[in-house]
PDB file of the backbone (N, CA, C, O) and the ligand in Angstrom, with CONECT records:
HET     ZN  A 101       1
ATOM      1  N   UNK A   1     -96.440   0.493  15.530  1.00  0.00           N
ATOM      2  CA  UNK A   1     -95.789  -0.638  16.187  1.00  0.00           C
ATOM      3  C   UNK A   1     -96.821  -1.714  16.526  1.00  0.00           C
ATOM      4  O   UNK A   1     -97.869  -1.546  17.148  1.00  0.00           O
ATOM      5  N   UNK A   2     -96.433  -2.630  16.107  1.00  0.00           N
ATOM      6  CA  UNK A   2     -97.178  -4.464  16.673  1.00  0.00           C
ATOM      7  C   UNK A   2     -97.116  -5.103  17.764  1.00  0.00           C
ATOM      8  O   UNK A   2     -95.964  -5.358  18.114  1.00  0.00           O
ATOM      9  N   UNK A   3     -97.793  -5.400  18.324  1.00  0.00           N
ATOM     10  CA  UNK A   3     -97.683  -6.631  19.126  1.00  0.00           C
ATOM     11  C   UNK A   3     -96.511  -7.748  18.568  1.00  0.00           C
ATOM     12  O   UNK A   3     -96.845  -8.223  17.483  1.00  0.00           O
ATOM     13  N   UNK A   4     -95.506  -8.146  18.968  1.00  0.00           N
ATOM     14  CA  UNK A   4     -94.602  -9.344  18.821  1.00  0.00           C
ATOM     15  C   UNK A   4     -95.582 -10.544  18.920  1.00  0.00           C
ATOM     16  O   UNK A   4     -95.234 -11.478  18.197  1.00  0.00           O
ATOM     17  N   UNK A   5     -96.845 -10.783  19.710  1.00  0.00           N
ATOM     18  CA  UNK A   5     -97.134 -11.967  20.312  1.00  0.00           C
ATOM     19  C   UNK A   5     -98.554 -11.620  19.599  1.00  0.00           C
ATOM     20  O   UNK A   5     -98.571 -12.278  18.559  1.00  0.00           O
ATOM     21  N   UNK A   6     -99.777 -10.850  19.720  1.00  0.00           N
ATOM     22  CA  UNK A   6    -101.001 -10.988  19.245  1.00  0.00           C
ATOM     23  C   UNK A   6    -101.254 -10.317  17.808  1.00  0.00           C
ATOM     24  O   UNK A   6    -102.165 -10.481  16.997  1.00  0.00           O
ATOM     25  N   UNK A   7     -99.950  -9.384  17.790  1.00  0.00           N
ATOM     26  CA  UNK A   7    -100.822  -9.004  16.804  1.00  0.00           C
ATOM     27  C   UNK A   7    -101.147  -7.679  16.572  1.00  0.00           C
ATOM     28  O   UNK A   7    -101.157  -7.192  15.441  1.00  0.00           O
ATOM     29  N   UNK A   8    -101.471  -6.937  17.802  1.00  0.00           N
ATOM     30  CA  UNK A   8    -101.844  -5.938  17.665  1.00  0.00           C
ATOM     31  C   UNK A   8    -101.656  -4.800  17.837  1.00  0.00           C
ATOM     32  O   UNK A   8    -100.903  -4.471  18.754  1.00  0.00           O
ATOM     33  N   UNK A   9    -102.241  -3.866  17.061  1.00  0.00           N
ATOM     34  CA  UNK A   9    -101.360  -2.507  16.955  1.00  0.00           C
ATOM     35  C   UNK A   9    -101.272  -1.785  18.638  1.00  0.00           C
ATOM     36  O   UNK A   9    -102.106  -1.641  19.531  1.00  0.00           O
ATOM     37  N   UNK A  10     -99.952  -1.478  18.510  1.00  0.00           N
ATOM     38  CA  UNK A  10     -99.669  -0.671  19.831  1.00  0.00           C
ATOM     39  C   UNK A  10     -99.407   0.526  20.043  1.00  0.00           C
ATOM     40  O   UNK A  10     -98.389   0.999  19.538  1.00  0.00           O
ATOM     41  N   UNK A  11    -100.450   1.500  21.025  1.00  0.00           N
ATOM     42  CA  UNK A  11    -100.298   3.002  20.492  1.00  0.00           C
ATOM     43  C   UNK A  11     -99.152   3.724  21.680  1.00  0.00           C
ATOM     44  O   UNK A  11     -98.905   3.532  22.871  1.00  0.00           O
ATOM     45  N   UNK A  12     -98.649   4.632  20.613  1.00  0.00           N
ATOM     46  CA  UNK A  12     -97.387   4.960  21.523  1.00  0.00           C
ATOM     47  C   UNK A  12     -97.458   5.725  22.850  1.00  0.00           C
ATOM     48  O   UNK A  12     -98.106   6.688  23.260  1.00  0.00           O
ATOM     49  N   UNK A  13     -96.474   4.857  23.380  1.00  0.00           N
ATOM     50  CA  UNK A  13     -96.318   5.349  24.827  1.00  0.00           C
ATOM     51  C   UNK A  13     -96.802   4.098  25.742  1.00  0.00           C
ATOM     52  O   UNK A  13     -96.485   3.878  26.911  1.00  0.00           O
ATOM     53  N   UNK A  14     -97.594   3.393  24.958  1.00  0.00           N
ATOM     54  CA  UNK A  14     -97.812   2.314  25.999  1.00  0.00           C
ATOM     55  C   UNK A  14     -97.315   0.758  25.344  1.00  0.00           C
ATOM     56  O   UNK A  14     -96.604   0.808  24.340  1.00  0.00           O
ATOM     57  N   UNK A  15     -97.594  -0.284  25.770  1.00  0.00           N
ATOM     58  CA  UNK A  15     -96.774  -1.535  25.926  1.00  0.00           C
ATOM     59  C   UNK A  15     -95.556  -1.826  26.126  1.00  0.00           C
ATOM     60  O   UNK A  15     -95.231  -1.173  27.118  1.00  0.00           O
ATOM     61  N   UNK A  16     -94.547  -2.518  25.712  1.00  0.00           N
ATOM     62  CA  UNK A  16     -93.394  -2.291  26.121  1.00  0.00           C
ATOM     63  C   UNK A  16     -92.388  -3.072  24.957  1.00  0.00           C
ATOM     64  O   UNK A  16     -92.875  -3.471  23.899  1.00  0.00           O
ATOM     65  N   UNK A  17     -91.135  -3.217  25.235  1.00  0.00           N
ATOM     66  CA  UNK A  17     -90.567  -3.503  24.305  1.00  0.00           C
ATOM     67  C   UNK A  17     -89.054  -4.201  25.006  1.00  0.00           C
ATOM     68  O   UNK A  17     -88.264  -3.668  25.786  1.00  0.00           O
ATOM     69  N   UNK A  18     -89.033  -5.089  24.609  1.00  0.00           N
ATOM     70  CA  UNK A  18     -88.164  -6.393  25.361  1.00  0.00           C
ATOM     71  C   UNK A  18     -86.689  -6.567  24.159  1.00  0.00           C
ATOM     72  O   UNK A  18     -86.825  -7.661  23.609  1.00  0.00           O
ATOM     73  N   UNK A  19     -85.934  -6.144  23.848  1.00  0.00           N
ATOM     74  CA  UNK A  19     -84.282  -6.255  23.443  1.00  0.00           C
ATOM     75  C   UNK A  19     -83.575  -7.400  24.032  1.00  0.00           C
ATOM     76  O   UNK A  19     -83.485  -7.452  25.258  1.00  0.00           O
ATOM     77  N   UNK A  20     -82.983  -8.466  23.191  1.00  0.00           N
ATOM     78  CA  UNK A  20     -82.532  -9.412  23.584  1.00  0.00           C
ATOM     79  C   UNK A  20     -80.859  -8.506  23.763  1.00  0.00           C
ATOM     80  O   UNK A  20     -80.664  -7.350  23.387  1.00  0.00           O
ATOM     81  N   UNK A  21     -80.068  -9.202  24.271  1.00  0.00           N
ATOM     82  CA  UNK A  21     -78.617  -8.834  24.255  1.00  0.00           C
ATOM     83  C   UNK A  21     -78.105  -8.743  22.329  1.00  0.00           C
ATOM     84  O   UNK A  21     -77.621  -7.719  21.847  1.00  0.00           O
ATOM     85  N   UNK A  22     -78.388 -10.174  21.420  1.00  0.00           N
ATOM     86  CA  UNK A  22     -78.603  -9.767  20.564  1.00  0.00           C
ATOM     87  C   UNK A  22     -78.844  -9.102  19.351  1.00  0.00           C
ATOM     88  O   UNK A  22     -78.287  -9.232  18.261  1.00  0.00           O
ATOM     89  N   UNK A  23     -79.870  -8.281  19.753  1.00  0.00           N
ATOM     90  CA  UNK A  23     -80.131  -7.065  18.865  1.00  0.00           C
ATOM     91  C   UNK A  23     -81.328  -6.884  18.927  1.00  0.00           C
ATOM     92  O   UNK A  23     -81.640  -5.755  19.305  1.00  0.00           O
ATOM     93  N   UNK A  24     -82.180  -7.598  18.690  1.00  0.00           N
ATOM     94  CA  UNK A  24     -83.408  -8.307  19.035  1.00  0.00           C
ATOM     95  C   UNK A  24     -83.968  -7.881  19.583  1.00  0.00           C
ATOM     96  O   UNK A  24     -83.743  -7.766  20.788  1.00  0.00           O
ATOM     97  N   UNK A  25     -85.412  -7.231  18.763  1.00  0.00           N
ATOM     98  CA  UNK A  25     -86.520  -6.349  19.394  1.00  0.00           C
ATOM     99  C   UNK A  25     -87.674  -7.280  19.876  1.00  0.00           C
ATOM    100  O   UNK A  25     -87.533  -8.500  19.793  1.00  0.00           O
ATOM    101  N   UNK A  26     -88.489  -6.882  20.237  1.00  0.00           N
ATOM    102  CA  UNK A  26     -89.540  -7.598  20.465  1.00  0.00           C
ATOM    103  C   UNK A  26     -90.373  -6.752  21.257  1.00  0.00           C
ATOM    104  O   UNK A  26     -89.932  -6.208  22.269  1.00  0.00           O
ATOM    105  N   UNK A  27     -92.039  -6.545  20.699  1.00  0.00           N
ATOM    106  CA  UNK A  27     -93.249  -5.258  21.374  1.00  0.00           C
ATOM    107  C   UNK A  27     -93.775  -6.390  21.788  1.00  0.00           C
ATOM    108  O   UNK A  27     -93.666  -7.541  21.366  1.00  0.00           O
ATOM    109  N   UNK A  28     -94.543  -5.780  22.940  1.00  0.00           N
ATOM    110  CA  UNK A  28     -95.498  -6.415  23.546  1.00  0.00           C
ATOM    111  C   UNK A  28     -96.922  -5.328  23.623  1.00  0.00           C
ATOM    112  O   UNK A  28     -96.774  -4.118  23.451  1.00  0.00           O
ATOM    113  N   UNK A  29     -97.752  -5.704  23.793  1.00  0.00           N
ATOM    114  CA  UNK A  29     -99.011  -4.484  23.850  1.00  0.00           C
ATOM    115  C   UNK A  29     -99.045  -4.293  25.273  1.00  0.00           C
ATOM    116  O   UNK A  29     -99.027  -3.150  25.727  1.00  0.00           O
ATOM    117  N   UNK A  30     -99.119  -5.886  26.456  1.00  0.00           N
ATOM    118  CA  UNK A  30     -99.515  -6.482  27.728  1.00  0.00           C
ATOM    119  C   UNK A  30     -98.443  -6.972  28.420  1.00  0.00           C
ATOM    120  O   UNK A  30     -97.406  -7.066  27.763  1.00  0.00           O
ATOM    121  N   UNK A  31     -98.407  -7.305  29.546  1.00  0.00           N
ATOM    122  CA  UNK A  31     -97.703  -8.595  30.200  1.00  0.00           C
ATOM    123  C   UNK A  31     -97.800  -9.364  30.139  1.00  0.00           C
ATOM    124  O   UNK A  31     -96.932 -10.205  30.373  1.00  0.00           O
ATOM    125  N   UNK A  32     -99.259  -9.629  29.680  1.00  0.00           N
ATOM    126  CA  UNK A  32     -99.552 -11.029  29.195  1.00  0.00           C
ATOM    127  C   UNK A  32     -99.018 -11.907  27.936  1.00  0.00           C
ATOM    128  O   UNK A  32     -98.697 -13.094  27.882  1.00  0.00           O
ATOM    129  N   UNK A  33     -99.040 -10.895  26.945  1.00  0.00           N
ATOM    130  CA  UNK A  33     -98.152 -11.512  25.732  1.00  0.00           C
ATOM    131  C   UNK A  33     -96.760 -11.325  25.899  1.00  0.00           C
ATOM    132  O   UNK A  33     -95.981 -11.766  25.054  1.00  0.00           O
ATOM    133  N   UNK A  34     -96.309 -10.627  27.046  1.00  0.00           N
ATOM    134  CA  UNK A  34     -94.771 -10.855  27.418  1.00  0.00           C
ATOM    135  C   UNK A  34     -94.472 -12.048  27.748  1.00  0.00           C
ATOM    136  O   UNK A  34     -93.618 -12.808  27.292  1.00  0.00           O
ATOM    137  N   UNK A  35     -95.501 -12.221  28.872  1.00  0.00           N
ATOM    138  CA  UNK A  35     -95.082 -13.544  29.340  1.00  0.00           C
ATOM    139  C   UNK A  35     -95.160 -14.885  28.755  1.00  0.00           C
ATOM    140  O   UNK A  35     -94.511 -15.867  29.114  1.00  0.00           O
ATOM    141  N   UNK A  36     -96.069 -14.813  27.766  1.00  0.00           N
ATOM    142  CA  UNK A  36     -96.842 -15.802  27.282  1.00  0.00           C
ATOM    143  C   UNK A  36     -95.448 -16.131  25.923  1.00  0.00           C
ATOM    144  O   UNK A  36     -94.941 -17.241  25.765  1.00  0.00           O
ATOM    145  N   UNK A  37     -95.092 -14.953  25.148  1.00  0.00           N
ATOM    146  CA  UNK A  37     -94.099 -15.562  24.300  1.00  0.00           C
ATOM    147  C   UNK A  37     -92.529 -15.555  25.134  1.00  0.00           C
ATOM    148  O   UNK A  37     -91.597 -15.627  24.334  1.00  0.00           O
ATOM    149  N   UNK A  38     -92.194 -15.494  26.307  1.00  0.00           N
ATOM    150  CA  UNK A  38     -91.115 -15.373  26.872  1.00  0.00           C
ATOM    151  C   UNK A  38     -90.872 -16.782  27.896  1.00  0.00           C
ATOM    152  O   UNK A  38     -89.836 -17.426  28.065  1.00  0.00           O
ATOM    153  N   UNK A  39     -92.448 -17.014  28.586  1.00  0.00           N
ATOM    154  CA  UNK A  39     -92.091 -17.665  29.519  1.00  0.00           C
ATOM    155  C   UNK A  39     -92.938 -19.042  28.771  1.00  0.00           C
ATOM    156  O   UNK A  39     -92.629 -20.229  28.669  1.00  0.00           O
ATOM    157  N   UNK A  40     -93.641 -18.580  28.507  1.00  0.00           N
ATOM    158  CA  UNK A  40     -94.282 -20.117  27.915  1.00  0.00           C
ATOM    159  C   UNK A  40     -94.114 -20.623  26.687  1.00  0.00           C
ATOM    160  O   UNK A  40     -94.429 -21.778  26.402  1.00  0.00           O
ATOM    161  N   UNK A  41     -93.383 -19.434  25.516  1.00  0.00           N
ATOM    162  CA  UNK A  41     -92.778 -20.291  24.615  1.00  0.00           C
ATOM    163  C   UNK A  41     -93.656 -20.338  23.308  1.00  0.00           C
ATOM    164  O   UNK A  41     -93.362 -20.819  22.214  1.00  0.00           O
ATOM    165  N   UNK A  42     -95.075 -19.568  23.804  1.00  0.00           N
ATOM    166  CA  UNK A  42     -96.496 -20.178  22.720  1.00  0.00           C
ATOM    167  C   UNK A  42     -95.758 -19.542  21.208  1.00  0.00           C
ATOM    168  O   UNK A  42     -94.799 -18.787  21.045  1.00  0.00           O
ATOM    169  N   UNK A  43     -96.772 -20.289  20.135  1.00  0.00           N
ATOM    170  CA  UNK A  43     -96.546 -19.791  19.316  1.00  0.00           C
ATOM    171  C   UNK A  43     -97.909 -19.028  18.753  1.00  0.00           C
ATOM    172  O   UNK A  43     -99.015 -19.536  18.570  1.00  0.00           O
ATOM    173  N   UNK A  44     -97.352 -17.180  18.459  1.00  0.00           N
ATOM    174  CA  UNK A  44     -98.578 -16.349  18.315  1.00  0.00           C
ATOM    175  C   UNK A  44     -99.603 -16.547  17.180  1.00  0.00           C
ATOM    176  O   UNK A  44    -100.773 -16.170  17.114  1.00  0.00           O
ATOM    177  N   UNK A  45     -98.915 -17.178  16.383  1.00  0.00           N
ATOM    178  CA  UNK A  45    -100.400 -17.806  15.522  1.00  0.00           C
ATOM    179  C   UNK A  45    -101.349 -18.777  15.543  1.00  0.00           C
ATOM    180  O   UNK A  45    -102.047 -19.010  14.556  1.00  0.00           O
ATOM    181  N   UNK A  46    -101.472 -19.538  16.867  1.00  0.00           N
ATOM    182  CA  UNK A  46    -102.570 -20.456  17.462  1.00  0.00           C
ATOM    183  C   UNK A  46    -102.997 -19.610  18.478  1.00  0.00           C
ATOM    184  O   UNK A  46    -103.849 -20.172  19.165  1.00  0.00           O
ATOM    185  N   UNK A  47    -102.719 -18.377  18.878  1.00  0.00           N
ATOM    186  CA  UNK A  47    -103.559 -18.019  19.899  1.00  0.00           C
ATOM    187  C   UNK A  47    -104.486 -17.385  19.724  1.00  0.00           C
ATOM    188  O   UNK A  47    -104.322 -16.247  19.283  1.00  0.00           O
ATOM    189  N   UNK A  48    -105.726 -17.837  19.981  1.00  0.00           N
ATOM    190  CA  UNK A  48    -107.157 -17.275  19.993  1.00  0.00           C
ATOM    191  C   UNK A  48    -107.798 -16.274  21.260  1.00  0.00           C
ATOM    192  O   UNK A  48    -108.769 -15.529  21.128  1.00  0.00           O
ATOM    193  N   UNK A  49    -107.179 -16.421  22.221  1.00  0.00           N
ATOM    194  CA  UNK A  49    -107.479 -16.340  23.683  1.00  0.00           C
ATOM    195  C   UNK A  49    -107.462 -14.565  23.168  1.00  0.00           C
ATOM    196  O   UNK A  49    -108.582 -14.108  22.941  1.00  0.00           O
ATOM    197  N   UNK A  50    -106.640 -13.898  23.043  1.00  0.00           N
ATOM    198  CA  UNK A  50    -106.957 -12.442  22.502  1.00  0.00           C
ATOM    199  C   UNK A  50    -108.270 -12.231  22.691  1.00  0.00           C
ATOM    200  O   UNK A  50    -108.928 -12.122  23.725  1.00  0.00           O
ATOM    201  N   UNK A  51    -108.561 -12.190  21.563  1.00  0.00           N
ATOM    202  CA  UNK A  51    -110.186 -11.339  20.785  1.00  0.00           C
ATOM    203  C   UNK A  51    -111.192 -12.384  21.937  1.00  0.00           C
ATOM    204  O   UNK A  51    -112.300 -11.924  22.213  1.00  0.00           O
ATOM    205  N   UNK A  52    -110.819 -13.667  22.541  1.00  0.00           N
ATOM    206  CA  UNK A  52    -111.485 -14.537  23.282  1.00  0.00           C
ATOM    207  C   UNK A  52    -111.939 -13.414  24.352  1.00  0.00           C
ATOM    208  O   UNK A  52    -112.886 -12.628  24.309  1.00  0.00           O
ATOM    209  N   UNK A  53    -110.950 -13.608  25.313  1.00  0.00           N
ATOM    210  CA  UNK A  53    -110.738 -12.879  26.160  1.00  0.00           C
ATOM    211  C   UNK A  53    -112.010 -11.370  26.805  1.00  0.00           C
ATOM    212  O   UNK A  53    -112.863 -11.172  27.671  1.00  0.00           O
ATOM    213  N   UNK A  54    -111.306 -10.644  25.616  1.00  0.00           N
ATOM    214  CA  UNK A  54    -112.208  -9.444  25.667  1.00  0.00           C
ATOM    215  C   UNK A  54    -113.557  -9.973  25.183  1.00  0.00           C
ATOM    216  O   UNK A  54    -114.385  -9.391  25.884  1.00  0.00           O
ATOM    217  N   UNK A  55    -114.036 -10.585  24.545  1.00  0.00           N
ATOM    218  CA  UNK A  55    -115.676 -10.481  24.404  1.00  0.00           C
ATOM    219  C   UNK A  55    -115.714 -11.327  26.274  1.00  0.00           C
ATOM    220  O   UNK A  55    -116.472 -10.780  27.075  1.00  0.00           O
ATOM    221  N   UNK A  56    -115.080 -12.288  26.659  1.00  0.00           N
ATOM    222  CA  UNK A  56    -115.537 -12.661  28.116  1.00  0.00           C
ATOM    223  C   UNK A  56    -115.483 -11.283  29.670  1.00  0.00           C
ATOM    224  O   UNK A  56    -114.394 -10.887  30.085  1.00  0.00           O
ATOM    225  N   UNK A  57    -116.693 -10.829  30.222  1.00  0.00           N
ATOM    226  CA  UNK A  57    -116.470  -9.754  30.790  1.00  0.00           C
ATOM    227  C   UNK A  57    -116.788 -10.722  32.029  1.00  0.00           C
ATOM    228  O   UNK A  57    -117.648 -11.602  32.059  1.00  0.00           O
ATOM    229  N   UNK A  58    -116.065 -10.426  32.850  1.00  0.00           N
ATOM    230  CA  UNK A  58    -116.061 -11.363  34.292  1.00  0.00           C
ATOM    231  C   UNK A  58    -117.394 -10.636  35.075  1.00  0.00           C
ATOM    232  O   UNK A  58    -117.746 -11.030  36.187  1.00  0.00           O
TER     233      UNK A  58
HETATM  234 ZN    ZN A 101    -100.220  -8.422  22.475  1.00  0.00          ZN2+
END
């Protein structure tokens, strides 16, 4: 299973998975790419911030 939003492979048991009324699946790995293709609309093939992200260690 994929990421809907980054991309990336999701190992089972974890991320989640969002069903429109629909029919309409949609994985997420995070909350972050939940939110990000739900609430903000992005589109997942300009987003860089992923692989960004993790090399930045706070
Ligand atoms: Zn993701």
């Amino acid at each position: 299973m994929k990421c809907s939003f980054c991309g990336k492979e999701i190992p089972l048991g974890t991320g989640k998975i969002f069903v429109f009324k629909t029919g309409r699946k949609l994985t997420f790995c995070s909350s972050k790419c939940e939110r990000n293709m739900l609430k903000l609309k992005r589109k997942p093939a300009k987003q860089k911030w992923v692989t960004k992200e993790k090399k930045a260690t706070r």
